[in-house]
Rosetta silent file (secondary structure, phi, psi, omega in degrees, C-alpha in Angstrom):
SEQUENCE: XXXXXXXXXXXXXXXXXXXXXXXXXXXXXXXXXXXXXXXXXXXXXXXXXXXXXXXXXXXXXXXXXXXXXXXXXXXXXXXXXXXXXXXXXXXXXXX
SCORE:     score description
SCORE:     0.000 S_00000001
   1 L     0.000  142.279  178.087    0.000    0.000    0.000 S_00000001
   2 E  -140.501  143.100  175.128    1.212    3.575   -0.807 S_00000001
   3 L  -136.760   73.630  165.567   -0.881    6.534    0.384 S_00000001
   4 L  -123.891  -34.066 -145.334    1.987    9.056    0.113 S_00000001
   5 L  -122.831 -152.445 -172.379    1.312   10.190   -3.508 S_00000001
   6 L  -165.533   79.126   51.614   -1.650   10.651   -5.717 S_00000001
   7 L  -114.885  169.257 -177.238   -2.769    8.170   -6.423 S_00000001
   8 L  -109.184  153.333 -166.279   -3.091    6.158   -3.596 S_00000001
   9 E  -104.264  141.537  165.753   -2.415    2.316   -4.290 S_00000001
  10 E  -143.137   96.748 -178.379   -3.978   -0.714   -2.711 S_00000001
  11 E   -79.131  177.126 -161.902   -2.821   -3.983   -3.638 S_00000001
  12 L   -59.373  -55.312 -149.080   -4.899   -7.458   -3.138 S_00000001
  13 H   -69.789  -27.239  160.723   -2.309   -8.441   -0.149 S_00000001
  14 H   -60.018  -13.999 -178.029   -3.030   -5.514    1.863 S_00000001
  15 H  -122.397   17.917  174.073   -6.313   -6.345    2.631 S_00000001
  16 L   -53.928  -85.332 -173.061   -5.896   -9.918    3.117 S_00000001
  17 L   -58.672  -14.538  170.072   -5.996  -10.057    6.824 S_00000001
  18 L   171.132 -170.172 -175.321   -8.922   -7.333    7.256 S_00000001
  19 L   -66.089  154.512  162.571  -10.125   -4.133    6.250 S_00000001
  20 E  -120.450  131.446 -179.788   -7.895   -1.293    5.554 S_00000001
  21 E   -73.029   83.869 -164.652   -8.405    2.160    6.398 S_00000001
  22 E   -83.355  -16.172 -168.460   -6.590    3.997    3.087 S_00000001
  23 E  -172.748  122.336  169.588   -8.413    8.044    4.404 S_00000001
  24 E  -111.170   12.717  165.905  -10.185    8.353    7.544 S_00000001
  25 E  -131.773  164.081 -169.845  -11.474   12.094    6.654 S_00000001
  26 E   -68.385  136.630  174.962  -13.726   13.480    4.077 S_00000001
  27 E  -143.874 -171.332 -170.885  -12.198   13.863    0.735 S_00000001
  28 E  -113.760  110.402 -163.780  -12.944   14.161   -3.156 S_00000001
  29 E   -90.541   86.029 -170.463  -12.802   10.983   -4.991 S_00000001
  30 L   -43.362  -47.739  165.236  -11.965   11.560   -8.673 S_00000001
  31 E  -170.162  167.739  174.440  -12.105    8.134  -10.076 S_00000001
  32 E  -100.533  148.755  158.059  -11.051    4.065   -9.012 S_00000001
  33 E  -141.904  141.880  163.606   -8.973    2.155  -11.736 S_00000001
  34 E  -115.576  120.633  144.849   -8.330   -1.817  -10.782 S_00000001
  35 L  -109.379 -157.270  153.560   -5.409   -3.054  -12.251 S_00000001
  36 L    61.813   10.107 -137.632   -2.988   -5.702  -12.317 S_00000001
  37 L  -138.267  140.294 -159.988   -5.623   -8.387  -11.986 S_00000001
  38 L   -59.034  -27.083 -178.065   -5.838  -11.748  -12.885 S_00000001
  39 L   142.105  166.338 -151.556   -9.193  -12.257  -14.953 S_00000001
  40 L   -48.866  126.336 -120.863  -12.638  -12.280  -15.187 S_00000001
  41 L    21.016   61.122  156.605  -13.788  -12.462  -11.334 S_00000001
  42 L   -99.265  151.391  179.223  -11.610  -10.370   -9.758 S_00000001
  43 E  -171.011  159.363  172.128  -13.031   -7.193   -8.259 S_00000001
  44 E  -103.541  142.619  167.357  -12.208   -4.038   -5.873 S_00000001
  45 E  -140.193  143.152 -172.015  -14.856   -3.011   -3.661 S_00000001
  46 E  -117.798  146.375  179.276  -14.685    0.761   -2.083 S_00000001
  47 E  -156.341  153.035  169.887  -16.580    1.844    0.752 S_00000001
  48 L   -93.483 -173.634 -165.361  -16.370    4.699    3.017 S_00000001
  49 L   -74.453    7.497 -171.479  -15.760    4.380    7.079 S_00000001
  50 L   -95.892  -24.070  166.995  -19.541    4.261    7.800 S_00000001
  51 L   102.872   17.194  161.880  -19.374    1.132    5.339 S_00000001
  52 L   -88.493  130.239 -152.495  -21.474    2.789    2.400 S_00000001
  53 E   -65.316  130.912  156.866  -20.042    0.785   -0.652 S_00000001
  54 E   -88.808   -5.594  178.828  -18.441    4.002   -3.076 S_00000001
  55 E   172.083  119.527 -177.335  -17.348    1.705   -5.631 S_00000001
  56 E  -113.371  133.979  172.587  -17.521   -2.178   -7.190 S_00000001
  57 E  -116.194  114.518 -168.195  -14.791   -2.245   -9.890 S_00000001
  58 E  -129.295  128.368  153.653  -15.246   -6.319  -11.613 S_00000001
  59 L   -76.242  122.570 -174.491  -13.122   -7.547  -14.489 S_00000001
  60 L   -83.436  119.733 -165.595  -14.722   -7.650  -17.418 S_00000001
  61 L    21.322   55.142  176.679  -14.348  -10.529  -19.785 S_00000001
  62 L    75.452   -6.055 -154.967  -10.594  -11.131  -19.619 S_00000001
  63 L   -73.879  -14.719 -163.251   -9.488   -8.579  -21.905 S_00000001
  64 L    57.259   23.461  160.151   -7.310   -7.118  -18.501 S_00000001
  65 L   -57.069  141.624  132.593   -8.045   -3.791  -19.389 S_00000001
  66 L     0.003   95.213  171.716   -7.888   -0.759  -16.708 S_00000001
  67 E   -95.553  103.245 -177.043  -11.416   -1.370  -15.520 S_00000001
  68 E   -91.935  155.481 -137.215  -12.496    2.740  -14.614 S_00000001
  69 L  -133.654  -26.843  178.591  -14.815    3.812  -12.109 S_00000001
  70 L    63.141  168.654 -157.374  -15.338    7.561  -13.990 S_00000001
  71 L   -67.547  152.699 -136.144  -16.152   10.254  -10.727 S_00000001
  72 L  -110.516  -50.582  179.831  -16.841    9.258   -7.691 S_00000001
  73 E    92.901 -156.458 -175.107  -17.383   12.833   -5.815 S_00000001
  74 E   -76.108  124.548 -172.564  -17.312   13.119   -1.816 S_00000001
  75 E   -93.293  159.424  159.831  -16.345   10.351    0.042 S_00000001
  76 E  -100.952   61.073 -173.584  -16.533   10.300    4.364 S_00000001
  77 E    88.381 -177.213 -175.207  -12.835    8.317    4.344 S_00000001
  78 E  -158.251  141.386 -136.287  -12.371    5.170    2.024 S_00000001
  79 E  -154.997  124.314  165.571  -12.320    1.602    3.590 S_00000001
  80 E  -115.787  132.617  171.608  -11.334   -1.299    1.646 S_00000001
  81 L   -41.506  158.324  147.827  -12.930   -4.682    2.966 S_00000001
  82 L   -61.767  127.818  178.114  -11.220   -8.265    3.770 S_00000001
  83 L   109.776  -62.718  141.901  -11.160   -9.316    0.977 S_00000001
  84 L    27.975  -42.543 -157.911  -12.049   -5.795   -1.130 S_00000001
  85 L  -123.893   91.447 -136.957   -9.549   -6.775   -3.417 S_00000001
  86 L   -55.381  -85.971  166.731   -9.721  -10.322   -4.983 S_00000001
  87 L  -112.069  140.650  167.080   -6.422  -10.123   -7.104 S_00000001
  88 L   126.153  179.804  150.701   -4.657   -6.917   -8.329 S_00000001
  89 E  -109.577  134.626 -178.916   -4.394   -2.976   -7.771 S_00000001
  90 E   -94.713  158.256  157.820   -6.676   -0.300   -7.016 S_00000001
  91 E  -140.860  169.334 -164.887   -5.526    3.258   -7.093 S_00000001
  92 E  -136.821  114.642  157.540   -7.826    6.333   -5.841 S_00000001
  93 E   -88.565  151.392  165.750   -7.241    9.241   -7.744 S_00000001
  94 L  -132.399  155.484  177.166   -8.031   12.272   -5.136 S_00000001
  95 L   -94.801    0.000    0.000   -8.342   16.011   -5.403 S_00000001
């Protein structure tokens, strides 16, 4: 996981053992991209810290394209489940 930059990155293995807390104050979420991810059922799931889902990203039919989330708007923090991230990387563009 890298939160230092913009975007912030969340790979599958970070969220292995439980949820991870990537922003625990309100911000502006510009778009999701899932990368890196093995094929058709893999998915990201986004949620903020009250646990309202902001974003299911699922790969679509194998091609391993960028799978884009297009804008997201205001988030209250951003939470990724156990789990969240099957296989792959998420990054959070932010303003």
């Amino acid at each position: 996981m890298d939160i230092t930059g913009n975007p912030l990155r969340v790979d599958a293995a970070d969220v292995v053992a439980g949820p991870v807390t990537v922003w625990s104050s309100v911000l502006h979420i510009y778009q999701l991209e899932f990368i890196k991810y093995n094929g058709v059922g893999d998915s990201a799931t986004v949620n903020d810290i009250n646990g309202k889902l902001k974003g299911y990203l699922a790969a679509d039919g194998g091609d391993k394209a960028t799978v884009r989330s297009g804008n997201i708007g205001f988030s209250n923090g951003i939470v990724i489940p156990q789990g969240g991230i099957t296989n792959g990387t998420l990054l959070v563009y932010i303003r």
